[in-house]
Every structure is written in C-alpha cells, then in structure tokens.
C-alpha positions in Angstrom: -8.7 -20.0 -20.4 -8.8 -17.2 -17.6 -5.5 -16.9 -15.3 -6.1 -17.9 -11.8 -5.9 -16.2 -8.8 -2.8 -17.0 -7.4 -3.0 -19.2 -4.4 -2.9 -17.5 -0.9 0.1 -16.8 0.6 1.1 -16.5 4.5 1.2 -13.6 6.0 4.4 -11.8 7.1 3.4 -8.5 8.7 6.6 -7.1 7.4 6.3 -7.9 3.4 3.7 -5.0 2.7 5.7 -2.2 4.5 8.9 -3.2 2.7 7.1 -3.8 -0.9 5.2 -0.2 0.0 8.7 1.3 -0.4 9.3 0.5 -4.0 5.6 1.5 -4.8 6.4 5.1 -3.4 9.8 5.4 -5.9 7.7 4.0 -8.6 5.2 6.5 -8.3 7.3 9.3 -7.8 9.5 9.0 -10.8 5.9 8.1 -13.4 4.0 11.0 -11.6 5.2 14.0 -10.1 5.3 16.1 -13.1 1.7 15.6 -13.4 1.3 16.5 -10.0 3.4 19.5 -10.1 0.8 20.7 -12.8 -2.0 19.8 -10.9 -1.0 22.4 -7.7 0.2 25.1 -9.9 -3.5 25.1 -11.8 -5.6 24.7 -8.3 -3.6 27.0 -6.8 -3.0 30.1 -8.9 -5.6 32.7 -10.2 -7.4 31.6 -13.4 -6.0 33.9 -15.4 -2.1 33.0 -14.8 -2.4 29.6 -16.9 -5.0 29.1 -19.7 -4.7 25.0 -19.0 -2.4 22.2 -18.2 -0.7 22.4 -21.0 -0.1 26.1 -20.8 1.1 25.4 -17.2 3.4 22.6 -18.4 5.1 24.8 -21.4 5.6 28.3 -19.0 6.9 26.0 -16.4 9.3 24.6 -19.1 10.0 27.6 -20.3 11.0 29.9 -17.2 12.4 26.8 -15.0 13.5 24.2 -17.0 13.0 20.2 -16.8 13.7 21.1 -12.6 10.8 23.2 -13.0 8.2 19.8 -12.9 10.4 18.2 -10.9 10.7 20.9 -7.9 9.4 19.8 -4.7 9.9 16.2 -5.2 12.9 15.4 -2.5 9.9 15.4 0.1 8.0 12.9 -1.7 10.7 11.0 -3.1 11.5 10.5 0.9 8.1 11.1 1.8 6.2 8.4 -0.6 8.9 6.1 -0.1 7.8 6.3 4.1 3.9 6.8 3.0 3.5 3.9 0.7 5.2 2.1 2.9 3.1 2.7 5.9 -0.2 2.9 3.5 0.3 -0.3 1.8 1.7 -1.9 5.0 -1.4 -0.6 7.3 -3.5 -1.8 4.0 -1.9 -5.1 4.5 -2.6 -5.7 8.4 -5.9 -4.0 8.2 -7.2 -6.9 5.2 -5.3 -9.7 7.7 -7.1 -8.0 10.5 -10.3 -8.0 9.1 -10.3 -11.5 7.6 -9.4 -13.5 10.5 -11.6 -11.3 13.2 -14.5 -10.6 11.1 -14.5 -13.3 8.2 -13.0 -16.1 9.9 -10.4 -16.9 7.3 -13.1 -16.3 4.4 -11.8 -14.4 1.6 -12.7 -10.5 1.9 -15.3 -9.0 0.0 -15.0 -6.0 -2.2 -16.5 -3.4 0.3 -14.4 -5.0 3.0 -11.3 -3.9 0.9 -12.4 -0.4 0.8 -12.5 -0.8 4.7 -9.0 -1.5 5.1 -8.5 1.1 2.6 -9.9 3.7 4.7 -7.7 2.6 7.9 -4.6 2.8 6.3 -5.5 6.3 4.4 -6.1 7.9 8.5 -2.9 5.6 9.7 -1.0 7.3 6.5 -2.3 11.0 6.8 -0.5 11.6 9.7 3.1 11.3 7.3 1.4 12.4 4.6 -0.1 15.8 6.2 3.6 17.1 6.7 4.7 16.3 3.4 2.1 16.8 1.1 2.1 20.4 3.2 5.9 21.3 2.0 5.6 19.8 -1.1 3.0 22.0 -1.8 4.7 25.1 -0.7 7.5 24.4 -2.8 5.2 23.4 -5.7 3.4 26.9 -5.8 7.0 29.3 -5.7 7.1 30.4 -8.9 10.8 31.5 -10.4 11.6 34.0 -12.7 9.6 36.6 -14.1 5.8 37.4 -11.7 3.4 38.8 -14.2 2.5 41.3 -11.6 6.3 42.3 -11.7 7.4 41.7 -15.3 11.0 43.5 -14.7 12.0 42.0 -11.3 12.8 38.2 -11.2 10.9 36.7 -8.2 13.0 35.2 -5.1 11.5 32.1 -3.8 10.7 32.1 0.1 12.2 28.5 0.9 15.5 27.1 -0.4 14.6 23.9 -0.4 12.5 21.1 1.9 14.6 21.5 4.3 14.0 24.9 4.5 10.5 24.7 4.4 9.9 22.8 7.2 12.5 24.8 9.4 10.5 27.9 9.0 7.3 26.0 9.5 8.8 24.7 12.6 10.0 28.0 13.6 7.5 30.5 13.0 4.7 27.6 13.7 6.0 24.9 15.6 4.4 21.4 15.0 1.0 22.5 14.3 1.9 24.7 11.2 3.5 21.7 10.1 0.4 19.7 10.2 -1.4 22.6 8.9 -4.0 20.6 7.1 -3.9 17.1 8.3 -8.2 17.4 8.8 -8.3 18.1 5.0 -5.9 15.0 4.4 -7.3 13.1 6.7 -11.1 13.5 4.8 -9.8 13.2 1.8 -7.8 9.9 2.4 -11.2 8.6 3.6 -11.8 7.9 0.1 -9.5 5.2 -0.3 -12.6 3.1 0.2 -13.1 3.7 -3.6 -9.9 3.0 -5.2 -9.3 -0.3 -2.7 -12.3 -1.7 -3.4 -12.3 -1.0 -7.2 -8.7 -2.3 -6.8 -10.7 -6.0 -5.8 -13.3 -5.8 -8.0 -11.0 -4.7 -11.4 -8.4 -7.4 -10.0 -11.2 -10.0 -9.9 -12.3 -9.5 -12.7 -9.2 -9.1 -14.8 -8.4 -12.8 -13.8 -11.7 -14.4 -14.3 -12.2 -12.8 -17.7 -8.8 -12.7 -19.4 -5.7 -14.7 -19.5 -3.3 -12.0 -18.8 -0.3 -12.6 -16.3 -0.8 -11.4 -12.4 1.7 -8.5 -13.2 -0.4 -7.2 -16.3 -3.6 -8.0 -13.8 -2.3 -5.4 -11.1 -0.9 -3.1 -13.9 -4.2 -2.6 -15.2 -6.4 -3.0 -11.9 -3.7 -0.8 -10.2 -4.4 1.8 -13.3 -7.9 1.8 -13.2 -8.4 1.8 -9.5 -6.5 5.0 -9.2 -8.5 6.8 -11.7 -11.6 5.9 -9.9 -10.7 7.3 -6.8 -9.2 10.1 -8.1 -12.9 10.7 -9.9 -14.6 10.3 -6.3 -12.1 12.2 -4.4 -10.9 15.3 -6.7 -12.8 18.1 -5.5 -11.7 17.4 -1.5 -7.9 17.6 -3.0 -9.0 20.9 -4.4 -9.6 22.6 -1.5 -7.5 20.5 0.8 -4.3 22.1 -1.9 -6.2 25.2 -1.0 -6.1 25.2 2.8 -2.1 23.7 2.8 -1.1 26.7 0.3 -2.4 29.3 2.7 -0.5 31.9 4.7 -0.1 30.9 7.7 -0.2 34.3 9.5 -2.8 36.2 7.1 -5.0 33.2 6.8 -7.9 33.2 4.7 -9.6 30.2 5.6 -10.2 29.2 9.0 -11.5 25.7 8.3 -12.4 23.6 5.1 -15.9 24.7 5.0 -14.5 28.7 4.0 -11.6 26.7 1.8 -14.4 25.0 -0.4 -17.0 28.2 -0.6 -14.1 30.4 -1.9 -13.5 27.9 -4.4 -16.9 27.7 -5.5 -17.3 31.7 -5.3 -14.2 31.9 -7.3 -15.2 29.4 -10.5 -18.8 27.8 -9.7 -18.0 24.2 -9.7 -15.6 24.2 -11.8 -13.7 25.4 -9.7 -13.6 22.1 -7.6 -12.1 20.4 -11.2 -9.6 22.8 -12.0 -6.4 20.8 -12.5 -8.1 17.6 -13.4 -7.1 16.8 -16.3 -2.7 16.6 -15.8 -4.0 14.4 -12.3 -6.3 12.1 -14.3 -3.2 11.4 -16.9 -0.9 10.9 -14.1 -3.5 8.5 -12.3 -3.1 5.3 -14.4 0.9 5.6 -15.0 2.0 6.4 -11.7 -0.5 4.4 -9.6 -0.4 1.2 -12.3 3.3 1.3 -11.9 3.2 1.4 -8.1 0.6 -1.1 -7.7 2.9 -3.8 -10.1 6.4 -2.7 -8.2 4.2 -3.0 -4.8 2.6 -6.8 -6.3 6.0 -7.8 -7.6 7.9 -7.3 -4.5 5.2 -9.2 -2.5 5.6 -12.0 -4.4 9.3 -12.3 -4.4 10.0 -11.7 -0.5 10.3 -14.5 1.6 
C-alpha cells in the first residue's frame, strides 16, 4: 500500500527560513568537494587537467584534503544564509501563490517551479557575493604553476575575508556583485528542479510505500540532477564571467563569456566539469532536501 501524503500543515512564515539553515550545512559538508572540482575544470585551460579525476588527485596531491575543501568558509556561512532565504522565499512564494491564485487548492507542479523561480532572484542577491569569492578562492592554485615549475605560486587572497576586502577596495560594491546578471539567469532555472521536486515527490508517495524522509531523499536527489541537466551550461559561463579580472576584463557581458567558451571547446565546452557536479547533485542536494523536510516537520 502506497505512503500518504502527509496531511497539510499551517503555515508559520518562519519554519522554512530556519529549516533552510540546516539544508545549507547539509549540503556544504556532502558537496563542496565536488564543487571545488567542478570550478577548477571550467575554469582552467584544457590542457591543465585531463578530467575530474585528474583534477581531484593533483589537487590532493599538491594541497592536501584542504585542497577540496578551500573556499568553503563563504559557503559554509554563505549557504547556511542562502538556503535559508531560498527555501524560506520558496516557502512564502508556494503560501503566496496558493491562497491568491489557487484559493487554498493544492499547487500544481508548474506552479512549484514558479515559486521556484522567485526565490532563485530573492536568493541571487546573497548568493552573487558569495558564489563570486568562493570562486576566486576556488581557482588559486598552490604550489608548483606548470608555467613556473621551479617557483611555488603565492595565492592573491589569504582567505574570504580577504577576498572580499580587496574586492571592496579596489571595486567597491559592484565588483562584489560582479556577476549577479549571470546568477541571477541562471537561478531562473529553479523552475525545473522545484517542479520536478513535486512531481518526483508525488509520485514517490503514490507509487511506493517508502517513509516521507526516504520520499524527499530521493525526490530531493533526483530533482537536483534535473536541474543541474537544464541549467549546466549558464553555470559554465556564469564561473566564467565571476573568475575574470576585474581590471583587464575579458568579457564585458555574458553574451562574450559564452562565445569564448564555445570558441575555446565547441560545445563542449559548455559541459566541461560535468561530470564531479552531476555526482555531487544527488548527495548534497538529497541530503539538504531531507535535513530541510525533517526540520519542517519537527518545528512547532
């Protein structure tokens, strides 16, 4: 006999924005040395890493476990705020939309992806920032440059901190944001993984008899991958525009960022790093979805 959707709860605008923080620490801990991967390969010249696992096993090797784990102090701060504000805009956007636009009717799968897509622009403007020093930190490579095979490298920033002191200094607020129009397009496809998220969740109860946390594992998975199919090539070149220099730039808008990429690898190009971000998908996201669930269902 098939599990049931649990019955409908009332809503406390507060609950999502809490839960949203232990989604972000979930995440962070399952999936940032995937991610790390996943910059280093769209980032660099092809010829620097032969694949992910190449990536993974030089990174290892010339930096250490800290090596996959460097720029994760903004995130671990940065998702705990983002997840928090994504899952709680998420949250009010669905209550928004079902008691202005469905009259209390339960939400249909596209209307999911709606919400989705409001709380990906409400998020983008905390996740521009960070997603922009986490990159910058992700792409300093230590020890030995192949360029300069005698002469270990010095990184440019210390630290996150650092990072955004010099951004704000040399910059000011808007080389901070530098590349909140490329997050903010490529958040818009949250419409994908939310409304996958219904149908996957909908269909995991009506079909099996597995618990509501195994449900979200497994919808929360699966969702992610989805979007991360849809939106892959945007976070290509949106890595692309947040990794360049600031002074010397060499794309003045995303249009340039995504016709270098192609000139540089055809359309491959637009996949390169795919494969370490797929893997991480399912764990980190499946984990964050069932911390985010879990907590929603405990608090008062």
């Amino acid at each position: 006999m098939a599990t049931s959707s649990p019955p409908p709860r009332e809503h406390h605008p507060y609950r999502g924005f809490v839960a949203g923080v232990f989604s972000g620490i979930a995440k962070l801990s399952v999936g940032h040395p995937f991610d790390t991967i996943k910059v280093r390969l769209q980032t660099s010249q092809k010829d620097r890493f032969k694949g992910p696992l190449d990536c993974l096993l030089k990174t290892l090797r010339n930096e250490g476990v800290r090596g996959v784990y460097k720029g994760a102090t903004p995130p671990l701060v940065g998702w705990m705020f983002m997840d928090s504000v994504m899952l709680g805009s998420l949250s009010q956007y669905r209550a928004l939309l079902k008691t202005h636009v469905y009259h209390g009717r339960e939400l249909p799968d596209y209307a999911h992806g709606i919400a989705g897509i409001g709380a990906g622009a409400t998020v983008s403007f905390i996740a521009a920032p960070v997603e922009h020093v986490k990159a910058r930190l992700q792409v300093q490579y230590h020890g030995r440059s192949p360029s300069s095979p005698s002469s270990p490298s010095k990184p440019r920033y210390s630290g996150p901190i650092d990072c955004t002191r010099q951004l704000l200094s040399c910059h000011g607020l808007r080389g901070l944001y530098h590349g909140l129009s490329a997050t903010l397009f490529f958040r818009s496809f949250f419409f994908f993984w939310w409304s996958s998220y219904a149908v996957f969740s909908r269909e995991l109860r009506t079909r099996t008899e597995l618990s509501e946390s195994a449900v979200n594992f497994w919808a929360g998975g699966l969702s992610a991958q989805v979007f991360w199919l849809t939106c892959y090539p945007s976070d290509v070149v949106k890595q692309r525009i947040m990794t360049d220099d600031l002074v010397d730039r060499r794309y003045r808008n995303w249009g340039e960022a995504a016709r270098a990429v192609y000139r540089e690898a055809g359309w491959r190009g637009y996949w390169r790093g795919f494969v370490p971000c797929f893997l991480r998908a399912f764990p980190a996201n499946a984990m964050a979805l069932l911390a985010f669930e879990g907590v929603m269902r405990y608090l008062p």
